[in-house]
One Martini backbone bead per residue (centre of mass of N, CA, C, O) as a GRO file, in nm:
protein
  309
    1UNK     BB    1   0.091   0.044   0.026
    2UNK     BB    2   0.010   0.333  -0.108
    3UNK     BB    3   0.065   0.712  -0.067
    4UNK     BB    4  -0.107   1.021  -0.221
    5UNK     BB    5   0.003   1.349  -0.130
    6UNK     BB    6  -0.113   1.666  -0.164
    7UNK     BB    7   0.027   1.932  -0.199
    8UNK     BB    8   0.051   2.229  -0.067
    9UNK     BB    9   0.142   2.550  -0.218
   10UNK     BB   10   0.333   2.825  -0.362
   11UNK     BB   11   0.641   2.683  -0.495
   12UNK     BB   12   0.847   2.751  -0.222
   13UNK     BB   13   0.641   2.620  -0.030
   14UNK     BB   14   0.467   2.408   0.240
   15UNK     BB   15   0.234   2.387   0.389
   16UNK     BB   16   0.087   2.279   0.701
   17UNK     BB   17  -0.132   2.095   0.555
   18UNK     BB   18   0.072   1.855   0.474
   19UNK     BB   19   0.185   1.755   0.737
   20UNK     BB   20  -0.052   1.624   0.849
   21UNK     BB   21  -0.129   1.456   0.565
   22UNK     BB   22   0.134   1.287   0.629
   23UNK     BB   23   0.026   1.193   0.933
   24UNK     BB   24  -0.212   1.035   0.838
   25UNK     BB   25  -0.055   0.829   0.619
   26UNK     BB   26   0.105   0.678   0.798
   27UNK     BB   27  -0.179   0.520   0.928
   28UNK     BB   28  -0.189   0.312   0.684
   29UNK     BB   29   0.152   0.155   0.655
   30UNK     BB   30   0.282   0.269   0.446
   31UNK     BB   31   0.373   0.471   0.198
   32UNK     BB   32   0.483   0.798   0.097
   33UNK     BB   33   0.380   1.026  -0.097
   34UNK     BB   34   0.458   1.365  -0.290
   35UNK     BB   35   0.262   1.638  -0.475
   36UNK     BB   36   0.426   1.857  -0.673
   37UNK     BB   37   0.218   2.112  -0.836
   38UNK     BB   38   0.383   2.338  -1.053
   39UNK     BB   39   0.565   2.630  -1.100
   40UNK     BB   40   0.862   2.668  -1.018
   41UNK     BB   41   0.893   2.386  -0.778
   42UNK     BB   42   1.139   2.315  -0.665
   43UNK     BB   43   1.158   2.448  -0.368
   44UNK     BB   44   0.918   2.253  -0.281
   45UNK     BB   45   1.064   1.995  -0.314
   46UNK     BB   46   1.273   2.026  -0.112
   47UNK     BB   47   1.124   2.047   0.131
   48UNK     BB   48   0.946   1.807   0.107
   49UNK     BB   49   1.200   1.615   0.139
   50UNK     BB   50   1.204   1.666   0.461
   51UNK     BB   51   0.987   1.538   0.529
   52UNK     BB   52   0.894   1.322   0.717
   53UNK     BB   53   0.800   0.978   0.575
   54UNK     BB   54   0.910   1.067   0.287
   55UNK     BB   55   1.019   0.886   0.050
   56UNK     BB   56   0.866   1.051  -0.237
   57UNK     BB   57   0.874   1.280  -0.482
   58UNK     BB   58   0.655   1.448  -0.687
   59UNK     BB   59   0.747   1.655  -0.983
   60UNK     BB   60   0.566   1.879  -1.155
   61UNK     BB   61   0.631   2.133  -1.432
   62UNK     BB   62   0.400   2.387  -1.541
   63UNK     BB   63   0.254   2.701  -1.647
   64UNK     BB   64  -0.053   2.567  -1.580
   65UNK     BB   65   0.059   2.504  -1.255
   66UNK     BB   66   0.110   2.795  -1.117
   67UNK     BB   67  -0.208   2.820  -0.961
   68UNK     BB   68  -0.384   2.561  -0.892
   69UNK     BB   69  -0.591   2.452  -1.120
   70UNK     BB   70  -0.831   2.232  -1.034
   71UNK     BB   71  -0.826   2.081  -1.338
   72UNK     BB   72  -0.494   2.048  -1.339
   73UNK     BB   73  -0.460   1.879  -1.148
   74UNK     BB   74  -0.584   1.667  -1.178
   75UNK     BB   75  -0.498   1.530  -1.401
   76UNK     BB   76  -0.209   1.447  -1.255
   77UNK     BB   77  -0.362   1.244  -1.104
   78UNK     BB   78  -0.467   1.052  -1.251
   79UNK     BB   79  -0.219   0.970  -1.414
   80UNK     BB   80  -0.105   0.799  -1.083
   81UNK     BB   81  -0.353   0.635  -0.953
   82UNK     BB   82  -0.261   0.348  -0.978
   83UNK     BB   83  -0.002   0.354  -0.789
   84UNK     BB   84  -0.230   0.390  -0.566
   85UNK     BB   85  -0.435   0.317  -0.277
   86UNK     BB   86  -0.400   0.618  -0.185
   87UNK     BB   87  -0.581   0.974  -0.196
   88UNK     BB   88  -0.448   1.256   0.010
   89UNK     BB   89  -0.639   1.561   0.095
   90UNK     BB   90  -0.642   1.884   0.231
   91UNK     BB   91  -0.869   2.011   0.439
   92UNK     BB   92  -0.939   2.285   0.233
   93UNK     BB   93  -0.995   2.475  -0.039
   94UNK     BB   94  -0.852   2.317  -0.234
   95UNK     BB   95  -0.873   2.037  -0.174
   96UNK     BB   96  -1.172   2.033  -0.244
   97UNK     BB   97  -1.161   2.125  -0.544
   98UNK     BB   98  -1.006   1.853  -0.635
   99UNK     BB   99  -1.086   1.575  -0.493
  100UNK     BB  100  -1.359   1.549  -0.650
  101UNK     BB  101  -1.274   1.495  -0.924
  102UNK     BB  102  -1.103   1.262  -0.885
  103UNK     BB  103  -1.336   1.101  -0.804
  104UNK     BB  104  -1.508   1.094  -1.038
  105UNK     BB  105  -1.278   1.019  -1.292
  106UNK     BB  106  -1.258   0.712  -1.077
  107UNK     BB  107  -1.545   0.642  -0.951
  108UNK     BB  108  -1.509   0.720  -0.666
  109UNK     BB  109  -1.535   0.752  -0.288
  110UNK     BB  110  -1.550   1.033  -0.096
  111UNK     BB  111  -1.377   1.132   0.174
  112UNK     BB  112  -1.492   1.381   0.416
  113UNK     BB  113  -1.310   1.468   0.726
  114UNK     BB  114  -1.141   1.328   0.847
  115UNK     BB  115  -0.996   1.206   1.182
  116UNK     BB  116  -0.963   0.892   1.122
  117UNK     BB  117  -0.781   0.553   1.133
  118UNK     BB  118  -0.847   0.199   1.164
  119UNK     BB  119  -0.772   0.142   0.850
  120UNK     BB  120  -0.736   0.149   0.508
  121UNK     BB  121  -1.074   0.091   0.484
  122UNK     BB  122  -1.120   0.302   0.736
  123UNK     BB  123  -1.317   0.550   0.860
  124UNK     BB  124  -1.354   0.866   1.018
  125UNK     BB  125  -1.662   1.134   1.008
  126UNK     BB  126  -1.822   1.398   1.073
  127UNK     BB  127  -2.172   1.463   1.145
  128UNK     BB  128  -2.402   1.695   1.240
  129UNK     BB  129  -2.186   1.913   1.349
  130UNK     BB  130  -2.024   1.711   1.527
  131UNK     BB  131  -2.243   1.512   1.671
  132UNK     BB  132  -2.130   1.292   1.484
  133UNK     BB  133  -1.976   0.984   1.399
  134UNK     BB  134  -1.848   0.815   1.097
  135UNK     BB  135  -1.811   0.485   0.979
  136UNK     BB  136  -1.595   0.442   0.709
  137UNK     BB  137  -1.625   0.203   0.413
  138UNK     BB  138  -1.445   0.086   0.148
  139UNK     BB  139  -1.362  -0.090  -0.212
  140UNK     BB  140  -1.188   0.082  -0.341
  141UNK     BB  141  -0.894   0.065  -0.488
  142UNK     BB  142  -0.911   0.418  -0.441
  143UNK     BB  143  -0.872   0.612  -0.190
  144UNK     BB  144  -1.047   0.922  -0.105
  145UNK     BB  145  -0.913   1.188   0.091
  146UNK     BB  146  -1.006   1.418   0.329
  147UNK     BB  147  -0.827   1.623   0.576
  148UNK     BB  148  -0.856   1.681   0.861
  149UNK     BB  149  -0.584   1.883   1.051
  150UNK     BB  150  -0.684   1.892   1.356
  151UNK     BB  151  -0.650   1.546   1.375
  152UNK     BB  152  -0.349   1.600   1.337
  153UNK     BB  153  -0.025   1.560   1.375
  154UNK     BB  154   0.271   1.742   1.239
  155UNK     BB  155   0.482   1.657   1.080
  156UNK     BB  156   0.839   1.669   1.019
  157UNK     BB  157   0.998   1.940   0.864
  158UNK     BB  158   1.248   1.737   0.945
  159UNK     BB  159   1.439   1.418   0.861
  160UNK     BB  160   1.406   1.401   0.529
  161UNK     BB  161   1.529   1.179   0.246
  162UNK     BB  162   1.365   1.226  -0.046
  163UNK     BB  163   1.349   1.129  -0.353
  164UNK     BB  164   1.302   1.315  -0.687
  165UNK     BB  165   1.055   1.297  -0.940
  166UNK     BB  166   1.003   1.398  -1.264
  167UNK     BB  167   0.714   1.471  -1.455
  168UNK     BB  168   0.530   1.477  -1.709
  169UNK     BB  169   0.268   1.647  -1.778
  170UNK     BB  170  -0.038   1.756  -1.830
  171UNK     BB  171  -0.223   1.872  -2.019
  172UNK     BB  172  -0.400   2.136  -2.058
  173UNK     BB  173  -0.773   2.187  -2.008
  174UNK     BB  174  -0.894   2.472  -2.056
  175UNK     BB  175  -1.116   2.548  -1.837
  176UNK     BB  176  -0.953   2.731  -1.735
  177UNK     BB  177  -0.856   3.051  -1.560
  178UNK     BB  178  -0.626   3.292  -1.431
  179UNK     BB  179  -0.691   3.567  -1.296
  180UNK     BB  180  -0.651   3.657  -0.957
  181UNK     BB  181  -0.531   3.777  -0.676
  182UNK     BB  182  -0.657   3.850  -0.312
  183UNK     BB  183  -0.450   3.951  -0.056
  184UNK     BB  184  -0.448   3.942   0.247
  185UNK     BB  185  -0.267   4.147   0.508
  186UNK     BB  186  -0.136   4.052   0.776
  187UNK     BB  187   0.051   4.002   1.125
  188UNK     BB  188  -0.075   3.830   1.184
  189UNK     BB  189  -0.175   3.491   1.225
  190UNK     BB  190  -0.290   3.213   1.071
  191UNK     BB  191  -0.593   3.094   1.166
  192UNK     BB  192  -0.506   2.757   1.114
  193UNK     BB  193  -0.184   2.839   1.239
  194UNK     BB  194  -0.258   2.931   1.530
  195UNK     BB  195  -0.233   2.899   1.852
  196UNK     BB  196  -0.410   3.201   1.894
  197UNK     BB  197  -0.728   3.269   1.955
  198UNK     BB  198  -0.978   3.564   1.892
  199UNK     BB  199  -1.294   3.548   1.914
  200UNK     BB  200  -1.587   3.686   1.776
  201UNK     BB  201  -1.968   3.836   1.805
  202UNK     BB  202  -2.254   3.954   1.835
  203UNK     BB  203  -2.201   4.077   2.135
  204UNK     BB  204  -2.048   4.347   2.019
  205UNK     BB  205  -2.250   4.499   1.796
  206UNK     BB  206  -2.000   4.606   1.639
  207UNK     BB  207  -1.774   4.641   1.419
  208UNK     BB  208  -1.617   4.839   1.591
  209UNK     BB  209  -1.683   4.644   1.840
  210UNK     BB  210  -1.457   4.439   1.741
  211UNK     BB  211  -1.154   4.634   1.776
  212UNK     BB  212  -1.138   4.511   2.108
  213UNK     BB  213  -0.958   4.296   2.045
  214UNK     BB  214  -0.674   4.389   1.907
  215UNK     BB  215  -0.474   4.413   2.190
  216UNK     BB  216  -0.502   4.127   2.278
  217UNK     BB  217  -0.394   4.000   2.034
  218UNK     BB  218  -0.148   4.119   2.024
  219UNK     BB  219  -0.036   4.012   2.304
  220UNK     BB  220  -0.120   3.733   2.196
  221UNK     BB  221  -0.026   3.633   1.892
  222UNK     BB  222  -0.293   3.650   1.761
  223UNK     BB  223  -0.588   3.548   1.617
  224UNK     BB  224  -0.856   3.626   1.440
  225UNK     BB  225  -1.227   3.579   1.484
  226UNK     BB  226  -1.541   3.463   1.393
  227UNK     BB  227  -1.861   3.418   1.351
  228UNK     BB  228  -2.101   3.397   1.177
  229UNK     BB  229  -2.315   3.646   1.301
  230UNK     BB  230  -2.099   3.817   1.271
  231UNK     BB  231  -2.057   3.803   0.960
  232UNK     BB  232  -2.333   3.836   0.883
  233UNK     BB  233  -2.349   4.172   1.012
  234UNK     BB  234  -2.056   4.307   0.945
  235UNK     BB  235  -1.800   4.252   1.149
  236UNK     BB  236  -1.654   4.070   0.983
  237UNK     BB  237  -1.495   3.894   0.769
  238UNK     BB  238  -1.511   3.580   0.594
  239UNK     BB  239  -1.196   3.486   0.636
  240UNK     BB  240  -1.280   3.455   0.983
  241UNK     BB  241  -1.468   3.245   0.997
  242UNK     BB  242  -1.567   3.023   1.235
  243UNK     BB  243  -1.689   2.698   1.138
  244UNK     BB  244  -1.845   2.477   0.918
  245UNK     BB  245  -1.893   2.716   0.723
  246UNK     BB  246  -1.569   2.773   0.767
  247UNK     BB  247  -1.246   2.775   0.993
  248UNK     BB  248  -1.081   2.493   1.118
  249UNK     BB  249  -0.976   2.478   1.433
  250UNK     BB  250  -0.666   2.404   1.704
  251UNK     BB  251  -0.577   2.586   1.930
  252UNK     BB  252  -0.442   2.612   2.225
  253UNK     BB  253  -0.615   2.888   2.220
  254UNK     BB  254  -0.938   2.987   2.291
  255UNK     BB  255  -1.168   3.265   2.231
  256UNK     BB  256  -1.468   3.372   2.366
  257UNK     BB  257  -1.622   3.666   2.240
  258UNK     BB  258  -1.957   3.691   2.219
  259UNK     BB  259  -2.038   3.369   2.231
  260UNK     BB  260  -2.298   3.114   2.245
  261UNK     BB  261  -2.252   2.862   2.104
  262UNK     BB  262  -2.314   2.745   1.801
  263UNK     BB  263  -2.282   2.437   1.661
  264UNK     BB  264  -2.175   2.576   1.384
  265UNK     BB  265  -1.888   2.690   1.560
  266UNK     BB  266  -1.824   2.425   1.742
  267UNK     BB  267  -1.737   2.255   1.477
  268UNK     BB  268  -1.445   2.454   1.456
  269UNK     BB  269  -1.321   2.473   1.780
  270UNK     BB  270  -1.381   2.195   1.997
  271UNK     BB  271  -1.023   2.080   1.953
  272UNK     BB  272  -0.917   2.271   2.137
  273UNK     BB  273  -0.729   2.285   2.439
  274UNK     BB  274  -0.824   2.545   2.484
  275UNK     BB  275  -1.137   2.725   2.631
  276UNK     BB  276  -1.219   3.029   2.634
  277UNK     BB  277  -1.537   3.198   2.794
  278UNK     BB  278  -1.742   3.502   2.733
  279UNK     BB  279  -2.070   3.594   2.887
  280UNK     BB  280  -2.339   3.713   3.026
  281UNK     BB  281  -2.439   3.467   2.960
  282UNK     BB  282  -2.506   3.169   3.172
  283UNK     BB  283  -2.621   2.983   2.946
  284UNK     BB  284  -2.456   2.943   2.736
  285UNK     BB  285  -2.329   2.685   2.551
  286UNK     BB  286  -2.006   2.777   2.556
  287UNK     BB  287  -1.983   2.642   2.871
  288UNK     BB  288  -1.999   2.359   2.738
  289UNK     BB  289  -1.704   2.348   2.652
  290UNK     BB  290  -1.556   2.520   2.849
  291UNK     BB  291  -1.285   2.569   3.055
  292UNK     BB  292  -1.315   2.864   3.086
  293UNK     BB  293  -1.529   3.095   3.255
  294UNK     BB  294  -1.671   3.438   3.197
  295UNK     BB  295  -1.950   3.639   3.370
  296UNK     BB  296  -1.943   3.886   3.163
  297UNK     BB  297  -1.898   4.224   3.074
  298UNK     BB  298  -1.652   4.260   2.795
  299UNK     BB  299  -1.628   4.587   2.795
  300UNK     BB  300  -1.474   4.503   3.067
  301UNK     BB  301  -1.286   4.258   3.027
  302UNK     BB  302  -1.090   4.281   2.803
  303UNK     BB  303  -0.926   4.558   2.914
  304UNK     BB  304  -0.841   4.420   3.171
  305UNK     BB  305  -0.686   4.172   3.041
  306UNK     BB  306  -0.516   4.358   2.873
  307UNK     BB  307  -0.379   4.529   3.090
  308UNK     BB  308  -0.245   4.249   3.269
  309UNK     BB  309  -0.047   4.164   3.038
   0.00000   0.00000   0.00000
């Protein structure tokens, strides 16, 4: 049994959520290979050949393929999927984007939001907003599974020596085309990659008092993110939101300021390892779940609990 992880990258690093995902890869028990497949992308495969437990890189490397259009990296896996009995994509955006079509053009039944691995055929993962675990069995040739990444520990970016084997690219599939890339550009930590995450909700009350989180962040060198409720409401961007159909963290620390705790952001959140909630009602859900709970008004505890860092 080999597993086929494919990286996400830059082109010139490889980011953490592929770390994660090689290191679900070893749960399966066999070999691991891993995907680099992009433009000008030696730099990013020569870093992927450094994490642990990875035998070999296979480098893709074409013009088509330097902004990741899901349509043209997929074509790069079909290619090679017979090769492999798992084909492991990280809970990502882009890993979303690509592993379905994956599973369409191989006929095969894709697994999404793994969490757990009991067999190379056996798989847990989260449904109706992370309250109930399925185990799910597939007889697939080839399984196709993407990763939550906050459910295993990250692979050793350093300590592995595998070797780079260059393939040609499958032609341009025409089907898109890469228009822009708009960047948000924060100091702040990426959310899905902070330690400490610091987030508000609609008992903010409004986008202003928003940014009453703002220096609490800063002294805890955190992340911010939002409830649904806050960025429905627009007090903070999109690609802020923790929640089931947001972005799912388990940072070290997580605070939640001024959130009820609905289901739909507990499926975000709920496996971070500390948990402190905020928030004037005694009865909110969010104490259900939080390891320190705090019964205040925010707008009083926040100043304080900053001025004291």
């Amino acid at each position: 049994m080999t597993t086929l992880v494919i990286a996400e990258h830059d082109n010139a690093q490889v980011k953490s959520s592929t770390l994660h995902t090689v290191s679900a890869a070893q749960k399966i028990g066999g070999g691991v290979h891993l995907l680099v497949a992009g433009s000008n992308a030696r730099p990013a495969a020569e870093v992927a050949s450094r994490i642990a437990g990875v035998e070999k890189v296979i480098l893709i490397d074409a013009p088509h393929l330097a902004d990741g259009l899901a349509e043209n990296v997929a074509a790069q896996i079909i290619g090679l999927a017979s090769d492999y009995t798992h084909l492991f994509f990280p809970a990502t955006a882009a890993g979303k984007n690509i592993a379905p079509r994956v599973a369409a053009k191989l006929d095969a039944s894709q697994i999404s939001d793994v969490i757990a691995i009991d067999a190379p055929d056996t798989f847990q993962r989260p449904i109706y907003a992370g309250n109930a675990i399925a185990t799910v069995q597939t007889n697939d040739p080839v399984k196709i599974a993407t990763i939550r990444t906050t459910a295993f520990d990250a692979a050793a970016a350093q300590g592995g020596s595998a070797s780079i084997t260059e393939v040609a690219a499958a032609a341009d599939t025409g089907l898109s085309k890469f228009v822009r890339r708009e960047i948000a550009k924060s100091d702040r930590p990426d959310l899905t990659a902070a330690r400490v995450v610091v987030s508000g909700g609609r008992g903010l009350g409004s986008a202003e008092n928003f940014a009453i989180l703002n220096p609490l962040a800063e002294k805890l060198g955190a992340a911010i993110g939002a409830s649904r409720a806050a960025v429905d409401s627009g007090y903070a961007a999109n690609d802020l939101q923790v929640g089931q159909t947001g972005k799912i963290v388990a940072p070290e620390l997580y605070m939640a300021v001024g959130i009820s705790g609905a289901i739909q952001h507990l499926a975000g959140m709920k496996d971070s390892k500390i948990i402190v909630a905020i928030n004037k009602d005694a009865e909110a859900p969010i104490f259900g779940v939080a390891d320190y709970g705090l019964v205040a008004d925010l707008f009083e505890a926040i100043p304080q609990i900053t001025q004291s860092l």
